[in-house]
Backbone as numpy.savetxt, mean C-alpha at the origin, in Angstrom:
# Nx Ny Nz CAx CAy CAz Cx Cy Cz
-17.96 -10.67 -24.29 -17.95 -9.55 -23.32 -16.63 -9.55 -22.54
-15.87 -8.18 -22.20 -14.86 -8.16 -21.91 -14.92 -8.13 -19.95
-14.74 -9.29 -19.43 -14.55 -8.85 -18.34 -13.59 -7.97 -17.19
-13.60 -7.32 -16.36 -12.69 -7.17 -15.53 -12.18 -7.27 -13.87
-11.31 -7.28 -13.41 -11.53 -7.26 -11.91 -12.26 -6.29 -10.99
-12.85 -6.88 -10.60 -13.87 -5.73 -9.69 -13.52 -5.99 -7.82
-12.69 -4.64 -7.44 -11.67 -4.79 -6.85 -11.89 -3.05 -6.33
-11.50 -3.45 -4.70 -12.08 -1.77 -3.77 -10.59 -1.35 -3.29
-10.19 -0.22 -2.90 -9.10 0.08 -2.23 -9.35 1.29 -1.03
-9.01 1.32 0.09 -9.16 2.46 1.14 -8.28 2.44 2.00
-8.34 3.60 2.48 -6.99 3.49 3.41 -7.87 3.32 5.25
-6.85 2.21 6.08 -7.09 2.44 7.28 -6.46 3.39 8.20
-5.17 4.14 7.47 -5.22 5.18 8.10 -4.29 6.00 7.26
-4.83 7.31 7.17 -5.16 8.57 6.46 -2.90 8.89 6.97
-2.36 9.45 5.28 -1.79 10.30 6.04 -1.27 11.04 6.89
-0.09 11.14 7.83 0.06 11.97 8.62 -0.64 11.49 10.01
-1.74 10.49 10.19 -2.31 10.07 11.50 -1.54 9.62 12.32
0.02 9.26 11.88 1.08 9.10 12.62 1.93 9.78 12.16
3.23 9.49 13.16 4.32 10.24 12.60 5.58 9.46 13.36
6.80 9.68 12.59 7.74 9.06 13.78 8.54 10.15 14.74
9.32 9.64 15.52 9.62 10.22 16.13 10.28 11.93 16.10
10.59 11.49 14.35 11.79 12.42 13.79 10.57 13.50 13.84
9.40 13.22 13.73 8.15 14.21 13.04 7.80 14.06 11.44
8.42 12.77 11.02 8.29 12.79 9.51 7.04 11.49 9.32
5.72 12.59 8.80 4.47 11.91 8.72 5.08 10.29 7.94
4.25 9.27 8.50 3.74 8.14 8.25 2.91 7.77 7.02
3.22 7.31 5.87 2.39 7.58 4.69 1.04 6.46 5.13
0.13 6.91 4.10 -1.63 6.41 4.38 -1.11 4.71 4.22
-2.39 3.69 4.63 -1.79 2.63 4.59 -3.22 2.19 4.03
-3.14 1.61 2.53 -3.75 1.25 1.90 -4.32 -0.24 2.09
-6.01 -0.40 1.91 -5.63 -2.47 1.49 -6.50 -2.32 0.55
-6.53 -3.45 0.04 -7.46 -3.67 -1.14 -8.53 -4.84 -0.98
-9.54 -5.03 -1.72 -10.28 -5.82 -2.12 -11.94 -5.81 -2.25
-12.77 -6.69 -1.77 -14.10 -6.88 -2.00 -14.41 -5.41 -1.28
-15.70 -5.07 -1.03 -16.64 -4.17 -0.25 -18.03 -4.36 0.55
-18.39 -4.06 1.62 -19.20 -4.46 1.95 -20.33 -3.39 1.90
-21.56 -3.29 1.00 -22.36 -1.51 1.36 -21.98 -0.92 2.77
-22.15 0.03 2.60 -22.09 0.94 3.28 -23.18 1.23 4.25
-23.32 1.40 5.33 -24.68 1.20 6.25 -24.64 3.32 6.47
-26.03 3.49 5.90 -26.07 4.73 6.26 -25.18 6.06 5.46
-24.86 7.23 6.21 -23.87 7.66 6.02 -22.57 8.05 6.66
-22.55 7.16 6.99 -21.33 6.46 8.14 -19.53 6.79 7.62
-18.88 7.49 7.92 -17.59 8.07 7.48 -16.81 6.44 7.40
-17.36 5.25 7.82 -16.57 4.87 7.81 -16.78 3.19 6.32
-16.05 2.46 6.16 -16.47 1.44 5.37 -15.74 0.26 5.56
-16.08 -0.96 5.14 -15.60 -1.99 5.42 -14.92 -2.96 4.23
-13.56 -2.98 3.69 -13.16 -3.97 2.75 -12.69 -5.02 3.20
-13.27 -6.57 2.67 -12.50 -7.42 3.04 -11.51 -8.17 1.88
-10.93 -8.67 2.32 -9.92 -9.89 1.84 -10.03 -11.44 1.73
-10.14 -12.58 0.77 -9.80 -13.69 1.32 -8.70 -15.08 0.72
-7.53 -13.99 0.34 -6.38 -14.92 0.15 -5.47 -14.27 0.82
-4.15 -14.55 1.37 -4.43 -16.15 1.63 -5.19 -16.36 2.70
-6.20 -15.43 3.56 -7.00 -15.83 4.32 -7.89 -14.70 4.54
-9.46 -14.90 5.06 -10.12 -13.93 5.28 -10.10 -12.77 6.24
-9.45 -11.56 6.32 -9.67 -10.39 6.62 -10.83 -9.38 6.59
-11.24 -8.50 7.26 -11.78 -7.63 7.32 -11.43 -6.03 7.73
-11.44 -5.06 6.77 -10.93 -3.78 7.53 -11.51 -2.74 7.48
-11.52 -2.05 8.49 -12.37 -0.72 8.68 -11.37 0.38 8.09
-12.22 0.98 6.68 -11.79 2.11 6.28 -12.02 3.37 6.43
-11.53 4.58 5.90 -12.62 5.59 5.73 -13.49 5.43 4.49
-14.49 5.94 4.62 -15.24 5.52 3.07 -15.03 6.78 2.71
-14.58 8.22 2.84 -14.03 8.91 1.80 -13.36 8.41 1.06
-11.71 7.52 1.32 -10.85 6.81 0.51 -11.26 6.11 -0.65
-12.62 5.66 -0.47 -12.71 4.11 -1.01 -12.32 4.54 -2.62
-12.10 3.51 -3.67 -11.80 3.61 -4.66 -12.20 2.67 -5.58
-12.66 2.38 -6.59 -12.75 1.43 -7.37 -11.63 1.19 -8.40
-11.03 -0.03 -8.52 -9.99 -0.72 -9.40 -10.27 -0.37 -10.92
-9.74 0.52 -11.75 -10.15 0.49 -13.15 -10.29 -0.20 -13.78
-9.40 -1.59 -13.98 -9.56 -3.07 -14.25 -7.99 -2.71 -15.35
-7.44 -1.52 -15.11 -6.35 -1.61 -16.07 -4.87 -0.69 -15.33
-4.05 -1.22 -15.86 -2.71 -0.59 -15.22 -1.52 0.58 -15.63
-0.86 1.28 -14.84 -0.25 2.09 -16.05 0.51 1.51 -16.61
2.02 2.50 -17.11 2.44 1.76 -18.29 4.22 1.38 -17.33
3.81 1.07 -16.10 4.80 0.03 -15.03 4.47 -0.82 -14.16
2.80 -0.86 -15.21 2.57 -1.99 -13.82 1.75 -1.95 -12.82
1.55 -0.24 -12.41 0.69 -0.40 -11.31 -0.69 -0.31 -11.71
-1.41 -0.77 -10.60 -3.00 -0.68 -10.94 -3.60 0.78 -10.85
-4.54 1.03 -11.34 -5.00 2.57 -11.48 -6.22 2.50 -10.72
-6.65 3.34 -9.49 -7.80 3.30 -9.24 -8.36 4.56 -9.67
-9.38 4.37 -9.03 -10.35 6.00 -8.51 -9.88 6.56 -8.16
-8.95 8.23 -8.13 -8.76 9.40 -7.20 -7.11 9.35 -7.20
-6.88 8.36 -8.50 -5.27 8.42 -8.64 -5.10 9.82 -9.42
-4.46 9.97 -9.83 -3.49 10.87 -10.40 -2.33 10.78 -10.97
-2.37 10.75 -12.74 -1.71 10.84 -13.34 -0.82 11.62 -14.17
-0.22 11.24 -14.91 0.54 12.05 -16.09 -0.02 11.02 -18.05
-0.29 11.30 -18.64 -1.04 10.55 -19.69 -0.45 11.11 -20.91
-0.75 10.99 -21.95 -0.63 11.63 -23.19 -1.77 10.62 -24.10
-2.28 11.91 -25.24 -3.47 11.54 -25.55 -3.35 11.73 -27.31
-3.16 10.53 -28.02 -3.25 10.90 -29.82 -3.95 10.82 -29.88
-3.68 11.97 -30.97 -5.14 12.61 -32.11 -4.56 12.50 -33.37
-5.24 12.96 -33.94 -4.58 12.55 -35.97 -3.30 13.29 -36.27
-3.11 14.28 -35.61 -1.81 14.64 -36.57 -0.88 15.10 -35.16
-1.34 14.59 -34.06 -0.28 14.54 -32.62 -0.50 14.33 -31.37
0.58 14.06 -30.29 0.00 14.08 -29.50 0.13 14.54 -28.40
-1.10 14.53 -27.26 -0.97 16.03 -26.11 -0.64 15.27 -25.29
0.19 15.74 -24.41 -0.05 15.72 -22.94 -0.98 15.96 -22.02
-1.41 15.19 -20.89 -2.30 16.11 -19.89 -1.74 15.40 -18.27
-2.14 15.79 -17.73 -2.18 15.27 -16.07 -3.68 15.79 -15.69
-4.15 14.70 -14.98 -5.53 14.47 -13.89 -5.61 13.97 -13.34
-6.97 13.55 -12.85 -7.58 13.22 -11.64 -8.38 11.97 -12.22
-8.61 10.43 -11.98 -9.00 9.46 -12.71 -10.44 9.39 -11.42
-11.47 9.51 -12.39 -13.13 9.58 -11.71 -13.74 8.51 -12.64
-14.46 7.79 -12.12 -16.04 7.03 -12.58 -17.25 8.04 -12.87
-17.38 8.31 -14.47 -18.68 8.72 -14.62 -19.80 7.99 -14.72
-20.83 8.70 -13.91 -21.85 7.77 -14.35 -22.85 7.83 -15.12
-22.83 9.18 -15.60 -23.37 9.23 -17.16 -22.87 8.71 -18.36
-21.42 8.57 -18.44 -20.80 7.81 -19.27 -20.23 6.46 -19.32
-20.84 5.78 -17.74 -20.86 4.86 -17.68 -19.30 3.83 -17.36
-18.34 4.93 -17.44 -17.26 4.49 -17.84 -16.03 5.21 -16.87
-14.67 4.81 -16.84 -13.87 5.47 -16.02 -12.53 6.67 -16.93
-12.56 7.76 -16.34 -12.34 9.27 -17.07 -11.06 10.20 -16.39
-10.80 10.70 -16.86 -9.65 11.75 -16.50 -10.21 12.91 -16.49
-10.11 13.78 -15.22 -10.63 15.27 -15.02 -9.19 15.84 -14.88
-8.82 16.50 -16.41 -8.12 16.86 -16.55 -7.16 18.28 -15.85
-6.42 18.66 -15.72 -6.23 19.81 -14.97 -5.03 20.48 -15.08
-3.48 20.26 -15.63 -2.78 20.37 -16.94 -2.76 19.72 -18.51
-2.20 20.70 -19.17 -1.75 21.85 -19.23 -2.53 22.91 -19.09
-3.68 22.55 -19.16 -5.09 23.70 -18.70 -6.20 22.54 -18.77
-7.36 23.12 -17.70 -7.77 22.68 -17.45 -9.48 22.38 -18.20
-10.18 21.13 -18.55 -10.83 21.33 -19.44 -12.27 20.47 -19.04
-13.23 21.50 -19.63 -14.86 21.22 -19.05 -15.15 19.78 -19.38
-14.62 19.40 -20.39 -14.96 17.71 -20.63 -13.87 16.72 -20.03
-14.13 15.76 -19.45 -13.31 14.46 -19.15 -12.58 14.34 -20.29
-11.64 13.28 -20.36 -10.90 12.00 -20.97 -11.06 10.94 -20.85
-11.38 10.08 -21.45 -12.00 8.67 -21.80 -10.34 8.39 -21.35
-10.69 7.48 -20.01 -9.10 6.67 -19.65 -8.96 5.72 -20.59
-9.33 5.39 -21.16 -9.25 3.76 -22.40 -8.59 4.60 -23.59
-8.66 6.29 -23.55 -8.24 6.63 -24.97 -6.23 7.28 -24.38
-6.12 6.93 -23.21 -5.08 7.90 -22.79 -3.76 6.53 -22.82
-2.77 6.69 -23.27 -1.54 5.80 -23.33 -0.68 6.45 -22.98
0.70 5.66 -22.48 1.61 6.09 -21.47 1.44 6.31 -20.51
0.03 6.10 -19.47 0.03 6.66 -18.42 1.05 6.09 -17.22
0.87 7.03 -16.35 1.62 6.80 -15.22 1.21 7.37 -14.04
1.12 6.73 -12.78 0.55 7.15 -11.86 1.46 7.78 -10.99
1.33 9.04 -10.67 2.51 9.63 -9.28 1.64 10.41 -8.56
0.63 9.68 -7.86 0.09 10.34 -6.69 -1.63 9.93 -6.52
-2.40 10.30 -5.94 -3.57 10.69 -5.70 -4.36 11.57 -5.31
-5.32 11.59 -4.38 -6.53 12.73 -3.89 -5.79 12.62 -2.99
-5.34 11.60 -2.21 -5.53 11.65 -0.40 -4.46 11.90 0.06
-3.41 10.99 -0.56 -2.06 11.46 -0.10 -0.91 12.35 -0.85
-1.34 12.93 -1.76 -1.04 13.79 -2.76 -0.14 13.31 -3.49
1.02 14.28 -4.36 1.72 13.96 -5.35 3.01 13.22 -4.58
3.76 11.98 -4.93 4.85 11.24 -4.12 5.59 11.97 -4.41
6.28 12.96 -3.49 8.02 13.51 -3.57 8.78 12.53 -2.64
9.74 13.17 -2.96 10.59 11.91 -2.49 10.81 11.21 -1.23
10.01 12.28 0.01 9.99 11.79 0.86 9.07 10.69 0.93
7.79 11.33 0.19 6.91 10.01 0.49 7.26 9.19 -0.43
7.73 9.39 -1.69 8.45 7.85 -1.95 9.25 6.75 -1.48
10.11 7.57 -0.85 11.08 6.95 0.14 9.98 5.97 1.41
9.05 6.61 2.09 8.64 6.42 3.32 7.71 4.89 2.71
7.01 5.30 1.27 5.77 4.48 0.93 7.25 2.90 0.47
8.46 2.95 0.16 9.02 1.93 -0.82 9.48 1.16 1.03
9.92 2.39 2.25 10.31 1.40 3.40 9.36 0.56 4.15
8.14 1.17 3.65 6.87 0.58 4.22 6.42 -0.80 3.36
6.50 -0.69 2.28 6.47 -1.98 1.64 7.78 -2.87 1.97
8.92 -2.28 2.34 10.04 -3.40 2.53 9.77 -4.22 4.07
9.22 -3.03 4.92 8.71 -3.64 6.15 7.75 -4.79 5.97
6.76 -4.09 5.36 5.28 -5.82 5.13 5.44 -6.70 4.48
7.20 -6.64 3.46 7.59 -7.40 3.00 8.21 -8.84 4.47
9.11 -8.62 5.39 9.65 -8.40 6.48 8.37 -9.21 7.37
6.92 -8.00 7.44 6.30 -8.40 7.78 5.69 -10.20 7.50
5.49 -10.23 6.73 5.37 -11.25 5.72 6.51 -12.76 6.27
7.30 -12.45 6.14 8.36 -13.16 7.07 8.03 -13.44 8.48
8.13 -12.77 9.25 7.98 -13.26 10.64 6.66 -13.77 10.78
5.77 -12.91 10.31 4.41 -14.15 10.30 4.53 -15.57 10.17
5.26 -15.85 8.99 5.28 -17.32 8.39 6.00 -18.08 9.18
7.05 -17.59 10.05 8.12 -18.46 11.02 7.08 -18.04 12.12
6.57 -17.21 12.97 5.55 -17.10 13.99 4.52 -18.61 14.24
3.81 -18.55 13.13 3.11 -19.38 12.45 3.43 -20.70 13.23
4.64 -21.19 12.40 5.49 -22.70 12.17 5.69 -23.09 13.52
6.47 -22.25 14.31 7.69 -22.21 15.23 7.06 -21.46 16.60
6.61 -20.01 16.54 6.04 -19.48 17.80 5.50 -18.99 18.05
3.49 -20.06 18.01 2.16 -19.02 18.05 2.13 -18.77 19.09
2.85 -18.88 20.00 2.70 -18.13 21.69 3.68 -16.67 22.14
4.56 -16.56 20.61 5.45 -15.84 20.99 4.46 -14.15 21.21
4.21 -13.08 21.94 3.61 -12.24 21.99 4.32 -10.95 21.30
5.68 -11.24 21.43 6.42 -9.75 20.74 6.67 -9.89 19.50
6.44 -11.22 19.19 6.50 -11.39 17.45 5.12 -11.84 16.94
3.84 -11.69 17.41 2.43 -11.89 17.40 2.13 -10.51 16.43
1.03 -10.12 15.81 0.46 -9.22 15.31 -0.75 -9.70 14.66
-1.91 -8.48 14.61 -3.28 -8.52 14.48 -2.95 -9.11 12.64
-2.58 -8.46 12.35 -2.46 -8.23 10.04 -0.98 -7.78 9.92
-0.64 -8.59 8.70 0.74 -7.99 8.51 0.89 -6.44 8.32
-0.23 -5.83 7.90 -0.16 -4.20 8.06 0.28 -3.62 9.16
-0.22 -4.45 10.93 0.00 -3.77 12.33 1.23 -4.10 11.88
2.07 -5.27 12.09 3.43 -5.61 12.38 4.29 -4.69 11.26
3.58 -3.74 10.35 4.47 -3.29 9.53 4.62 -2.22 9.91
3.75 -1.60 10.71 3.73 -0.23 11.47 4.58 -0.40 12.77
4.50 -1.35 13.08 5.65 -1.86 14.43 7.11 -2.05 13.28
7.31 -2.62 13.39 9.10 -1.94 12.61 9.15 -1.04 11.40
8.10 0.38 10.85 8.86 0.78 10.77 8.89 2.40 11.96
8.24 1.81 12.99 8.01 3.01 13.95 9.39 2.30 14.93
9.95 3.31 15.13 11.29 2.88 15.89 10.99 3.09 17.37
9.99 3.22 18.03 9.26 3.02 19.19 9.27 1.32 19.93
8.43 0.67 18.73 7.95 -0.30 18.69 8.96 -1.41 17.81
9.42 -1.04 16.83 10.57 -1.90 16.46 12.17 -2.43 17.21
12.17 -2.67 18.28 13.03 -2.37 19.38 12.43 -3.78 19.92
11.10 -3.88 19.98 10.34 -5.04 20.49 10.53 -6.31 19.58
10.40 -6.05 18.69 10.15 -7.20 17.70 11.71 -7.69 17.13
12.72 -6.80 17.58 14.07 -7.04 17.23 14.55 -8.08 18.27
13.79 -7.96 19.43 14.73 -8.28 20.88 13.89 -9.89 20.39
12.50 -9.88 20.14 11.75 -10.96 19.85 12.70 -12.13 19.31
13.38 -11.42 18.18 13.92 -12.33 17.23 14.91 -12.63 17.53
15.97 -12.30 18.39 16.95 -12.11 18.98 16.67 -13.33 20.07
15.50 -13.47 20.75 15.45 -14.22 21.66 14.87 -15.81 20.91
14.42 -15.66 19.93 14.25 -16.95 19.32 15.20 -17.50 18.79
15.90 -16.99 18.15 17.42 -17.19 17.92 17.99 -18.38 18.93
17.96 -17.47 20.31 18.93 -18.14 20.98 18.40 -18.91 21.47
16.74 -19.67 21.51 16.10 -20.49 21.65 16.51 -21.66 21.14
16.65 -21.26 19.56 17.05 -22.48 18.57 18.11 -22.86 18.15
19.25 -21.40 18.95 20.32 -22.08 18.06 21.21 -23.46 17.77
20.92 -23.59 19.35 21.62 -25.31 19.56 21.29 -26.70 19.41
19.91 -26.40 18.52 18.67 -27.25 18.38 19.01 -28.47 17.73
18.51 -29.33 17.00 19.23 -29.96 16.12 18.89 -30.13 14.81
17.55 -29.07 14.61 16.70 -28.60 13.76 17.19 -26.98 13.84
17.78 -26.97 12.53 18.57 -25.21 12.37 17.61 -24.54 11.39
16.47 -24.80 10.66 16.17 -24.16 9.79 15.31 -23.11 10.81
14.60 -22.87 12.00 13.94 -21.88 12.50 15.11 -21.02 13.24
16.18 -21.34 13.25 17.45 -20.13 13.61 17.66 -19.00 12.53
18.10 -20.72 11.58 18.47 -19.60 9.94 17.62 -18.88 9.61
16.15 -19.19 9.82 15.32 -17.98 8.98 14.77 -16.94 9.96
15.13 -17.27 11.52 14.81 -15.90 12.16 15.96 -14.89 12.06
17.33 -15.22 11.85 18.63 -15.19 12.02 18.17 -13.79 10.02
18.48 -14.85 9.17 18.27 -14.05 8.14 17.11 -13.20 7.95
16.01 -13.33 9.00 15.21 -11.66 8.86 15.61 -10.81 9.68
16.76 -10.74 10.25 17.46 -9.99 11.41 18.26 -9.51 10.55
19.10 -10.15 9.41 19.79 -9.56 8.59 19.29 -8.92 7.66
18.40 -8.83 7.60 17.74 -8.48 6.13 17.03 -7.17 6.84
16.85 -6.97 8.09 15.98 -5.97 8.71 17.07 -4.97 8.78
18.21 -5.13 9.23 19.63 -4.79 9.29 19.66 -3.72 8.21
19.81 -4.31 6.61 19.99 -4.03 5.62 18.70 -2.76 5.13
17.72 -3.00 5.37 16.75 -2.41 5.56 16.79 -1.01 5.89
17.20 -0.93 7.00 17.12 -0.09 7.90 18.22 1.05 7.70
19.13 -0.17 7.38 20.30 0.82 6.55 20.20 1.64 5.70
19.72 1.17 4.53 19.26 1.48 3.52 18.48 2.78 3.34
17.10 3.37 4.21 16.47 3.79 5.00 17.50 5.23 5.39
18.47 4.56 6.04 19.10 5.74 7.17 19.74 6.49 5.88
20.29 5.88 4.81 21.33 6.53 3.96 20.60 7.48 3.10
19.23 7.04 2.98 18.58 8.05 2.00 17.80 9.54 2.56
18.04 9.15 4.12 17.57 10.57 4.69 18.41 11.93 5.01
């Protein structure tokens, strides 16, 4: 029997629920993992996490999604309510289509509701579709380039994020401007330029905590996520 990962995804917050200053919406901020039922019919749902440690997060349960157990053809994982581009052989060629990827449950199985090049009363068996590729979903629609741009700085941030946690951690669980609930909050704090102002001065001040220390490795690595945030940010400014 072929197993697969059985694996939830939802967003804790929807599209557009922020924005920065410029007015340029905030893309949805996804997590993944286990599920807990659903109590009622309650808009809202609960996924948790437990590597590298146990989390819990309140979603919308419109979002929620189930993991197909398979990926497109770069890698990414395919859920529920993605949206693709596919192509589909048959004996003597083959079609194109773009849809909407649904769980039937008459067929027991996970499907494409097709909708170019026209749109058609029967599904697509996702197991029969190759080349796929995912560029978008239900919730946050098709990625143009802004939201590509916004969704690749947001991963460079929780990348970032990810960083100061681990020196926080080591070096300064009392520090409060470099503290955060989940690396998701701290990723919404630098890349909201409100709040990223805080966490710069943070690092800035640990810096000069350590620099004269006689132990340099918590300089160098607050020092090089200052540079790397730098670069970041740059990066960021040039593509708008």
């Amino acid at each position: 029997m072929i197993s697969r990962t059985i694996m939830f995804r939802g967003q804790i917050r929807k599209k557009g629920e922020r924005v920065t200053y410029d007015g340029i919406p905030l893309p949805g901020i996804w997590v993944t993992g286990g599920i807990f039922p659903q109590n009622g019919t309650g808009d809202k749902a609960i996924i948790y996490s437990q590597k590298p440690a146990v989390e819990k997060y309140v979603v919308y349960a419109d979002t929620v999604g189930q993991y197909t157990g398979v990926s497109d053809s770069f890698g990414h994982p395919i859920y529920e309510d993605d949206i693709i581009l596919f192509y589909i052989k048959g004996e003597s060629s083959v079609s194109y289509g773009k849809g909407t990827v649904k769980y039937s449950d008459s067929l027991a199985s996970f499907v494409v509701s097709v909708c170019e090049p026209e749109q058609r009363s029967e599904p697509v068996m996702l197991k029969d579709c190759i080349c796929v590729s995912v560029i978008g979903n239900t919730h946050d629609g098709i990625l143009n380039n802004v939201d590509e741009k916004m969704r690749q700085f947001y991963i460079e941030c929780l990348l970032l994020a990810s960083d100061i946690s681990n020196l926080v951690s080591r070096y300064a669980p009392n520090n409060d401007a470099l503290k955060a609930e989940s690396l998701s909050h701290m990723a919404i704090r630098l890349v909201d330029a409100s709040s990223r102002s805080e966490v710069i001065n943070g690092l800035k001040e640990f810096c000069d905590e350590w620099k004269d220390s006689s132990c340099q490795e918590p300089y160098q690595r607050a020092h090089a996520i200052l540079e790397q945030m730098q670069i970041v940010y740059d990066n960021f400014s040039e593509k708008e």
